[in-house]
N, C-alpha and C positions, 0 to 999 in steps of 0.2 A: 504494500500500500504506500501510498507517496504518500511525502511529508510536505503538510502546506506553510507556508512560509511567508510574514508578513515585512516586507523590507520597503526602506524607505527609496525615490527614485535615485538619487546620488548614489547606494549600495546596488542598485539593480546587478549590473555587468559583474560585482566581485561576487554575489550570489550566487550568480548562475554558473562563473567561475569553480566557485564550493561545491554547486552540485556534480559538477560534469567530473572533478577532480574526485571526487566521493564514487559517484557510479565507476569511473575507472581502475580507480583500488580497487573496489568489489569484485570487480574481474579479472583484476591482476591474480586475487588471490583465489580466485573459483578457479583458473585458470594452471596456477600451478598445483594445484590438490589435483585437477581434474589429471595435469598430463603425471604428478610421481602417481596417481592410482594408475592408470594404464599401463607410463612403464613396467610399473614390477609384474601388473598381468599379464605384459606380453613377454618380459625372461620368464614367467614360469609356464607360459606358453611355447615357448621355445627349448625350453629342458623337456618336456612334454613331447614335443615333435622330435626331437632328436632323438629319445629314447625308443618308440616308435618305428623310425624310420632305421638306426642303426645299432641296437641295443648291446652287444659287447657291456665293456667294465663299467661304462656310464662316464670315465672321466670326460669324455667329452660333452657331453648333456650336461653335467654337470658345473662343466665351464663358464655356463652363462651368468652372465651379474647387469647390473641397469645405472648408470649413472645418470643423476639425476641435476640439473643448472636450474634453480629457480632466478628467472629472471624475470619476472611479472608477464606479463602478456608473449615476450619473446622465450617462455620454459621451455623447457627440450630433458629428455630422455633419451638415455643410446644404449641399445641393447648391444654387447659385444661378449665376445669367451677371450677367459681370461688365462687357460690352460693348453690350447692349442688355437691360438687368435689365427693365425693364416690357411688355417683349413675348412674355414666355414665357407669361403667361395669356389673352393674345391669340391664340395659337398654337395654344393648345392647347385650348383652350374655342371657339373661335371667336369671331368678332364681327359688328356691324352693320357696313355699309361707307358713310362720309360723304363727300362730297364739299362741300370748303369749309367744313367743319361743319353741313354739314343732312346731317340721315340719306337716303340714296338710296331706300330700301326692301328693299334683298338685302342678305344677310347670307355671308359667309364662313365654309364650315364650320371646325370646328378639326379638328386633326390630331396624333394621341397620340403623345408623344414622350419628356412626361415620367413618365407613368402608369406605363408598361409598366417603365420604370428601377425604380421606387420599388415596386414590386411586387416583382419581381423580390430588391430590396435587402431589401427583409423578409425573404422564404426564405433568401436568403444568409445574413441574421445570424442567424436562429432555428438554421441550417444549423452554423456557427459555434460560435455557445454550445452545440448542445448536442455540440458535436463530441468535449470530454474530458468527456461525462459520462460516467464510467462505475465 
């Protein structure tokens, strides 16, 4: 519910000032609750798929962690592994397969593990914000 608010005309401009600065906070801080909820959904959505798609010891599913930059409207989450970091687009794209460093000739499909998280983590957050608009 809005707040009605009686100001004289020389305050009018710093007013509305107050308000627009006030609704903006609001959303700075909806905004960064909104994206640290989703990151951590989407690394445990991604130890989830990983496990899934290539189950072994698990350290690899394992590896995922979510870093999280609150920075009001500009927050960001990065989903990364933090145990074998450069083989997630190996994974996941697939690859040639060498032996000794010569190329063999076959290639290794990839197998989607991280897609389907980060999908997913969109609708979450769009899911989110607009969840108090009203």
């Amino acid at each position: 519910m809005a707040t009605v608010r009686t100001v004289r005309p020389d305050r009018f401009w710093a007013e509305v000032e107050e308000c627009i600065d006030e609704a903006v906070d609001e959303v700075a801080s909806q905004t960064e609750a909104a994206v640290s909820k989703v990151g951590k959904q989407a690394a445990r959505d991604v130890r989830s798929n990983a496990r899934k798609a290539f189950g072994g010891s698990g350290e690899y599913a394992r590896g995922w962690k979510v870093d999280f930059k609150a920075a009001g409207l500009k927050s960001s989450a990065v989903v990364y592994n933090t145990t074998q970091p450069s083989l997630a687009h190996l994974l996941e794209l697939g690859h040639e397969q060498f032996v000794w460093g010569h190329p063999t000739g076959r290639r290794f499909a990839g197998r989607k593990h991280l897609e389907p998280a980060f999908v997913k983590g969109v609708a979450d957050l769009e899911r989110e914000m607009r969840k108090d608009e009203t």
